[in-house]
N, C-alpha and C positions, 0 to 999 in steps of 0.2 A: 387358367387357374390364377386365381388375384396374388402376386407375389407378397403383398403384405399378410394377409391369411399366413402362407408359407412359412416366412420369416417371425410370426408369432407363434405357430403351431410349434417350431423349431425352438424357443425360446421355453414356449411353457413345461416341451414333453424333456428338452435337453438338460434343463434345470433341474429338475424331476429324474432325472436319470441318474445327473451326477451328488446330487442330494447327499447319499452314504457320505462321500467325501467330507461334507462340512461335518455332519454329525459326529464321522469317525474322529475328525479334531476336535471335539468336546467329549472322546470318551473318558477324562479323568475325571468329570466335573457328574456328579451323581444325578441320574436317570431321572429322577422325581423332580431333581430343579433344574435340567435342562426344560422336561417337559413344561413347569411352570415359566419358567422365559418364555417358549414359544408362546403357551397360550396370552402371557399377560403382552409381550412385544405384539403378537398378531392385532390384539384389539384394537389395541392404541394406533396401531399404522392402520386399520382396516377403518378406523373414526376420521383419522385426518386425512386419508385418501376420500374418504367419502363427503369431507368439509370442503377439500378443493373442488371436488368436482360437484361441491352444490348438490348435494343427495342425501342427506341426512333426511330429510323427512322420509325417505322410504324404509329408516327406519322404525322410525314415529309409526308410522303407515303398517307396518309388519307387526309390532306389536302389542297392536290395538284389536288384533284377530288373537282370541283363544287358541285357534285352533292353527296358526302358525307360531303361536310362542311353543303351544306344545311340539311338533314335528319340528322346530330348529331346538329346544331342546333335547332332542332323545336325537338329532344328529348328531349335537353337540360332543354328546357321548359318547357317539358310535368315531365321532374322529377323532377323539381325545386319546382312546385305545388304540387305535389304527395306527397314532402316531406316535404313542409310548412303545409299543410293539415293536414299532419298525427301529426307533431310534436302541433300542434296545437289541432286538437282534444286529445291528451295529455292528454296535458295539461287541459285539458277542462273535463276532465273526461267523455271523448267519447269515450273511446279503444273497448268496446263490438261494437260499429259500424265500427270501422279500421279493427277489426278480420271478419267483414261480410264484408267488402270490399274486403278481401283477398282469403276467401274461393270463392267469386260473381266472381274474376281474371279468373279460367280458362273458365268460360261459356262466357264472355266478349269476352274473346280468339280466342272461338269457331264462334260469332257472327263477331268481326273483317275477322275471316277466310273468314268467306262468304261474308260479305258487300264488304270486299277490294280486296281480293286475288280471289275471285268468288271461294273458295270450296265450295263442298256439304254437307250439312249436314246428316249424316245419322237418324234413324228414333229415335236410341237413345238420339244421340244427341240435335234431335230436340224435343224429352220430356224432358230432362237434361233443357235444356232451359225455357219452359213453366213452370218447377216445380222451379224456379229456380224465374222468373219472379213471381212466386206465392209468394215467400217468400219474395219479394219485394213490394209487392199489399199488404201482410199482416201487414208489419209494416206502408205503408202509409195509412191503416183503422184502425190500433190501436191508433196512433201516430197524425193521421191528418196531416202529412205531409212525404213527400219522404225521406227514409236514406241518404242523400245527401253527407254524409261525406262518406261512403262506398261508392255509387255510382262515385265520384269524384273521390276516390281512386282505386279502380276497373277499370275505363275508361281510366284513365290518365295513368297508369302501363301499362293497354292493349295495349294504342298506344304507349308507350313508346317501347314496345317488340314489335312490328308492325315495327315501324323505324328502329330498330335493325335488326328484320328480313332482312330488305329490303337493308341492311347494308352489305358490305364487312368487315368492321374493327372488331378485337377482343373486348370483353368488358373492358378489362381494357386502351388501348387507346382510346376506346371511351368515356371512362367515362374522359377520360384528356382532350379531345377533348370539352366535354358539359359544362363540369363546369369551363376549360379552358375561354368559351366562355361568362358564364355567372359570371367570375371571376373580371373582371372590374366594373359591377355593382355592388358585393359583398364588395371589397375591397374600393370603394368609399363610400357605405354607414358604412364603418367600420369607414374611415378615416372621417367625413363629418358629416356624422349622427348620431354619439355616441359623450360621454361628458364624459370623456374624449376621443379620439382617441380610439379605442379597444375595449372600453365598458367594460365587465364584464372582459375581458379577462389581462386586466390593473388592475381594482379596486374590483375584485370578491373575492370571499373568496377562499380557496383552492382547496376546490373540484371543483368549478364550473371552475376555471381558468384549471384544469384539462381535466375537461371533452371537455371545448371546444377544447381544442390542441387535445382530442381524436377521435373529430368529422369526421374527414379526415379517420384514420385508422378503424375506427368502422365502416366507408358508405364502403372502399374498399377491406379490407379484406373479405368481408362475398360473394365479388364479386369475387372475386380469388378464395376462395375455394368453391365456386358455378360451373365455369369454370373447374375446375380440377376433380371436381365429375362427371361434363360434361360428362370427356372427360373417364372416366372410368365406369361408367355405363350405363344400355339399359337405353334409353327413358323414356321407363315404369315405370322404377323401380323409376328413376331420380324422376317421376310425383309423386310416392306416398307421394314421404319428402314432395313437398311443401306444403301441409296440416299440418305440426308439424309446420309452424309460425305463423298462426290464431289461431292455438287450445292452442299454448303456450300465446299468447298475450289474448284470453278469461278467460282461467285460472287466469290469472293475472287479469285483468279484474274484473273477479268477487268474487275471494279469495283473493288477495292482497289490493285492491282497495277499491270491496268491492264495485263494480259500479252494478247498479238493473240490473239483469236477468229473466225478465217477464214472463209470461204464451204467449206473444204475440213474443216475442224474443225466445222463446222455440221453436213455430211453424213456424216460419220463421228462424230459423236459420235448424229444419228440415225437411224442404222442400230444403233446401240448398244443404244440406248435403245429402239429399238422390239425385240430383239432380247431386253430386260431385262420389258420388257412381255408379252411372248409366255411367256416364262421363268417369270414371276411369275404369270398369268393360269393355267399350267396347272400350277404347284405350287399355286395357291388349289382350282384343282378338284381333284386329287387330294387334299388333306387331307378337304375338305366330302366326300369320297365314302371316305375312311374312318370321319370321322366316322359319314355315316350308316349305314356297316355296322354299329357297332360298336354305333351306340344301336338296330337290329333285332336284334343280338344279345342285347343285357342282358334 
């Protein structure tokens, strides 16, 4: 296993894990002009990473097709919520339901596959699911109502990878591309909606004036070396990390925070988990059985 892979898979899912952490230090600074920092800082770092490395024409290139301005648009969207949501339940002291949105992502995945693309599910897959749905049913009869913030974020991430699926562009123009698009309504509620101009970013105290100029490089970095680990490990392997950014964000969650972790959160989170097992157990065997087809073929 390419130790570089590793050590960027490590970087992208670890980052990503610990995420709450920054956010929860911008929870004085209101919802609406955090979100606008991120999206206006993402663009601007997502245009000059892409100036260094000589890529901007795949820009140019992307949105010269109709039919990818519209699908990195209506991503655009889908991550713009994703990520008001999450910053939001934050702050809210809602992270043990962000970390069940995250582990719920690949069975979503699996359910997009079939609604939109028509695959099959296989037989694992299709109790992966049912057990998966169970840990959904159990917090809306402990709870009285639906986890709506994991559900939200779970759905909106799925089709966000959906769109990209169906995408030619790499992710890092595409991400210039989305928040490019949703950058004018950003930058007008900066300029328009905030008192002063800026908001926090003008009249904040040090850190918070910090964090928000970080906003940009914290959403695109974790997407760069997500890309790079891509491109240097199997599939498989690739899938195991993204379980270390729910299980780092629960942690947090319930040792840092200090947010309740229930006998009702216990069993729906392992119905999940065993659901993400089952999930992962039979995407390892189907890769090891194309592998070995393909090394009978050479």
């Amino acid at each position: 296993m390419p130790l570089a892979g590793v050590v960027y898979a490590l970087l992208a899912y670890g980052t990503w894990g610990v995420l709450p952490v920054y956010w929860k230090w911008l929870v004085a600074v209101p919802l609406a002009e955090v979100l606008a920092h991120r999206v206006a800082g993402t663009v601007v770092f997502s245009l000059v990473l892409l100036a260094v490395l000589r890529r901007l024409p795949e820009v140019r290139e992307a949105l010269r097709s109709p039919r990818e301005r519209r699908a990195l648009l209506a991503s655009g969207s889908l991550i713009a919520v994703n990520w008001g949501v999450f910053i939001w339940a934050v702050g809210a002291g809602r992270i043990v339901e962000t970390s069940l949105g995250y582990y719920l992502n690949p069975i979503v995945n699996v359910l997009l596959g079939t609604l939109v693309l028509r695959e099959r599910l296989s037989r694992a897959q299709r109790i992966a699911v049912v057990l998966a749905a169970g840990g959904v049913g159990v917090m809306l009869v402990s709870h009285g109502r639906l986890p709506w913030i994991a559900l939200v974020l779970a759905s909106s991430f799925g089709l966000y990878g959906l769109m990209h699926k169906l995408s030619r562009v790499r992710p890092v123009p595409a991400l210039a591309i989305e928040t490019g698009a949703l950058a004018p309504l950003a930058l007008g509620f900066l300029a328009l909606g905030t008192d002063p101009p800026g908001g926090a970013l003008v009249t904040g105290p040090v850190l918070a004036r910090t964090l928000l100029l970080g906003a940009g490089p914290i959403t695109a970095l974790p997407l760069l070396w997500f890309g790079s680990a891509a491109r240097r490990l199997p599939l498989s392997t690739l899938g195991l990390f993204q379980y270390l950014a729910p299980t780092l964000a629960l942690l947090l969650a319930v040792f840092l925070y200090g947010e309740p972790f229930t006998r009702a959160h216990a069993l729906a989170f392992l119905l999940i988990w065993s659901a993400l097992a089952l999930y992962t157990w039979e995407a390892f065997q189907s890769s090891r059985g194309v592998l070995a087809r393909s090394s009978t073929t050479q």
